[in-house]
N, C-alpha and C positions, 0 to 999 in steps of 0.2 A: 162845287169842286169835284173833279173827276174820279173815283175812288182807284183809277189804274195808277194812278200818284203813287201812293205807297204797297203798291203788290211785292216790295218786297224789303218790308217791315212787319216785325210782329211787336204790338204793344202789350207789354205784360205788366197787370196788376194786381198785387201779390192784398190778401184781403182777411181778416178776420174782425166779424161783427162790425161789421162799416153799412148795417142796412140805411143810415140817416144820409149816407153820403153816395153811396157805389150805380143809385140807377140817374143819378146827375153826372158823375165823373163819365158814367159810361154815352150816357146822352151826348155830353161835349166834345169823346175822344170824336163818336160816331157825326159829329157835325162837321171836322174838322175835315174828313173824307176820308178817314182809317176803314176801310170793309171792315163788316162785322166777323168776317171769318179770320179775320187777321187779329184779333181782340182775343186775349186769353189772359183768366180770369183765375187765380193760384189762389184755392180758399184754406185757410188753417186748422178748420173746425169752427164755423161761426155756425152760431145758436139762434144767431137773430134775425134770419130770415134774408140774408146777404144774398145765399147760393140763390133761394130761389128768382131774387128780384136781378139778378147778373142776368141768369138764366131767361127770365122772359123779357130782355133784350136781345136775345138771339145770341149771346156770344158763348166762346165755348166756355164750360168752367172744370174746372180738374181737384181734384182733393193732393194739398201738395203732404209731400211726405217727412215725417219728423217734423219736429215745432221751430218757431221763427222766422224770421223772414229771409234770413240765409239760407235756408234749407226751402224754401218758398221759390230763391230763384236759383236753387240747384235744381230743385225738379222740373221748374219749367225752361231748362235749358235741355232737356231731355224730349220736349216737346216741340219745340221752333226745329223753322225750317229753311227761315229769310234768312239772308245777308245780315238785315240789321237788326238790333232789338233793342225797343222802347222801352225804361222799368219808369213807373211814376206809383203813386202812392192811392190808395180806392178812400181818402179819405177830404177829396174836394181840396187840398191842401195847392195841390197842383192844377195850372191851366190849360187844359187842353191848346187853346188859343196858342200856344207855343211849339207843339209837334213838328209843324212846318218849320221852323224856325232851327231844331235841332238838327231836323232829319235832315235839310239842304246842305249842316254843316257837315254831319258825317260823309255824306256825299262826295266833300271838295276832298276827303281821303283820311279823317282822323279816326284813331282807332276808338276813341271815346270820347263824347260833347256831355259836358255837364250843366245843367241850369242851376245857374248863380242864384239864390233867392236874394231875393230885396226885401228886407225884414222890416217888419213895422211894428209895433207897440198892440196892437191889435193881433196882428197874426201869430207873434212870435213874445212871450215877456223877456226882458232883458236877460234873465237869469241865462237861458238858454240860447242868448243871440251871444251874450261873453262864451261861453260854454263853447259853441260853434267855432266862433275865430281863436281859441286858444288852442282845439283841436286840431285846428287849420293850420296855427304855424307851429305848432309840433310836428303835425305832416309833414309841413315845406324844409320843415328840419335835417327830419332824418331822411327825407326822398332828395332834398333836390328840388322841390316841385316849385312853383309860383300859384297856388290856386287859391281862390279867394272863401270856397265853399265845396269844402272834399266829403261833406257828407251827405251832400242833395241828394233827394228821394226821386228824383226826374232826371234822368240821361238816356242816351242812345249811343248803344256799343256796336262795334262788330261781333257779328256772334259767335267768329271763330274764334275770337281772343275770350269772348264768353267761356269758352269749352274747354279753355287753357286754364283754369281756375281748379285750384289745390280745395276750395271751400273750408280753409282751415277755421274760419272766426266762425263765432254765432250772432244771430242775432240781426243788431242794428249797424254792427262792424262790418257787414257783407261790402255797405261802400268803400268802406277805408281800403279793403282788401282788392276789390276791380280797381280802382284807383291805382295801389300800391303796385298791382300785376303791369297795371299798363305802363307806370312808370318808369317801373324796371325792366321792359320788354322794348317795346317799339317808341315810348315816350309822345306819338302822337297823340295828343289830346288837348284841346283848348275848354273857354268856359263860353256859356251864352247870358244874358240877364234873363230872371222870367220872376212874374208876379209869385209873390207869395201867399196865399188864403187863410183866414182863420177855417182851421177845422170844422168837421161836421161831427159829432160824436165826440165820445168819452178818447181822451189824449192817452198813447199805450208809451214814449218817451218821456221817460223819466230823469230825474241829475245820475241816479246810481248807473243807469244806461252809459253818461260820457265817461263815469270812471271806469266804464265796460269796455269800453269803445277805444280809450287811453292806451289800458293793458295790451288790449286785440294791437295796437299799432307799433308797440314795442316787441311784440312778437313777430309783426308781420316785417319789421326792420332787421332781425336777427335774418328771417328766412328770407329776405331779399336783399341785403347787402350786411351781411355778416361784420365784413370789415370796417367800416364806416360805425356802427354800434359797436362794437370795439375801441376803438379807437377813443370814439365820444365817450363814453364814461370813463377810459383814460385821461381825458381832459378834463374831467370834473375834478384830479388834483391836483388842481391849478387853486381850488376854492382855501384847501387846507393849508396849503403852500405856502399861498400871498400872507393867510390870515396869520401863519406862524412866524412866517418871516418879519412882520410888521410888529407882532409883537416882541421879537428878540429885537430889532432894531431901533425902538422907543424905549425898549430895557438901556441898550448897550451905548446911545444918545443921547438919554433924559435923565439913568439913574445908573449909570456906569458899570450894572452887569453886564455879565458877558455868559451868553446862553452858547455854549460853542455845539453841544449835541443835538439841540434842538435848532440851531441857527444852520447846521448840517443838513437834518430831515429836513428843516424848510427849502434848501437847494434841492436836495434831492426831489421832493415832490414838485417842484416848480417845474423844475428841468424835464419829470418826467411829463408833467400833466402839459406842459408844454409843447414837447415833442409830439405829444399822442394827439396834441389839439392840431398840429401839421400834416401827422399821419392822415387824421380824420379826414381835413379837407383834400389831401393828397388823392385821398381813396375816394370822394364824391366828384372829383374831376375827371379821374379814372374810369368811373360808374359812367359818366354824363358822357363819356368819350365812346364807352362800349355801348351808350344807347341811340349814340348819333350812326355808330356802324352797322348797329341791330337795322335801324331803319332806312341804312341805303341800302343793306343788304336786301331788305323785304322787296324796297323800291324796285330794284335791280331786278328778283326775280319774279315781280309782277309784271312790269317789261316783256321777260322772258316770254315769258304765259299768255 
């Protein structure tokens, strides 16, 4: 395969102490026809001999700045130079075999392709494949979104939407928040399937990680549509509401009390958790309306250009 293929993608894999796994990943990106100058290599501080075996593959390798992987691919967004940019994980997890396969898709014009893993018993234990889909429709929750896998460690972004990133999360929430950016910017983005692998080395996700990652998206929903999280936890009193009402009504039906101040707050809360649960969806339609104009506009003035 021609390596002028991808002259303008850079693949970044963000790495600490992956020596069991990083000079096969790097093997596979370099088979696929990614130039080896196009490979950059974001090390954490690994101890176990990672930089050096990156390094005599010829690619570049850089010491990223402050800890985690969020701050992994803030620095090396400081670095790229291409159009587009490949993040996947230095831990064998991910298959090269799939690069083509993303890069074609960003190509046809979306601002972000994510690989969907196909989880298996082997690659993944259940704990953490629940974990994954409940993360997932809490995302599609408060975004709007339809994604089947909002935390893949393997995508390919536009870089300039890259550079548009606040880098508010730590951590393993870096995807929720490229995600969360793109959703609420241009909204291009689809999914691709791609193999998923048992690991090489000692596993660094952890469960305390999704309750990490939970929080990180409840923030990242305030800083991206404020109003829609508003709203939504105005509809959570709808829970009190029902339940109070239900119990003055079995009173005032079954055993002939009459709850009149508590049969009151049960209106009131209904009514409001009600309203706010209208509000909410009001203001997600609204969102989806300014993100279908965000992207003719883009359209419009790429056109231009």
């Amino acid at each position: 395969m021609s390596t002028s293929r991808f002259q303008d993608l850079t693949a970044v894999i963000p790495t600490l102490n992956e020596a069991e796994a990083i000079g096969k990943v790097l093997d596979e990106v370099i088979s696929v026809g990614v130039p080896k100058e196009k490979i950059l290599v974001v090390d954490g501080g690994s101890t176990d001999g990672t930089i050096e075996i990156a390094r005599s593959k010829g690619v570049k390798v850089i010491i990223q700045e402050g800890k985690g992987k969020a701050d992994a691919i803030k620095t090396a967004s400081k670095y790229i130079k291409t159009p587009y940019t490949l993040f996947m994980d230095g831990d064998y997890t991910y298959s090269a075999q799939h690069i083509p396969e993303l890069y074609e898709k960003i190509k046809q014009g979306f601002s972000l392709v994510i690989g969907r893993r196909q989880f298996n018993p082997r690659s993944q234990p259940w704990i953490y494949s629940i974990g994954n889909k409940l993360l997932t429709l809490f995302f599609n929750l408060l975004f709007g979104t339809k994604l089947h896998d909002v935390l893949s460690g393997m995508y390919v972004i536009k870089t300039e939407i890259l550079r548009e990133l606040m880098f508010e999360t730590q951590g393993f929430g870096i995807e929720s928040e490229i995600t969360a950016h793109v959703a609420s910017t241009t909204g291009d983005m689809t999914e691709v399937p791609i193999e998923y692998r048992q690991r090489l080395g000692k596993k660094k996700l952890g469960i305390k990680h999704g309750f990490q990652i939970f929080r990180e998206m409840i923030r990242l929903a305030w800083r991206y549509n404020p109003t829609f999280f508003i709203f939504t936890l105005g509809a959570l009193l709808l829970i009190p509401g029902l339940v109070l009402g239900a119990y003055v009504a079995y009173h005032y039906f079954f055993t002939g009390i009459k709850y009149y101040v508590k049969g009151l707050i049960a209106i009131i809360l209904t009514l409001t958790g009600f309203q706010s649960l209208l509000l909410a969806i009001l203001s997600l339609y609204l969102k989806r309306m300014e993100y279908r104009l965000q992207r003719q506009l883009r359209r419009t003035i790429s056109k231009v250009h």
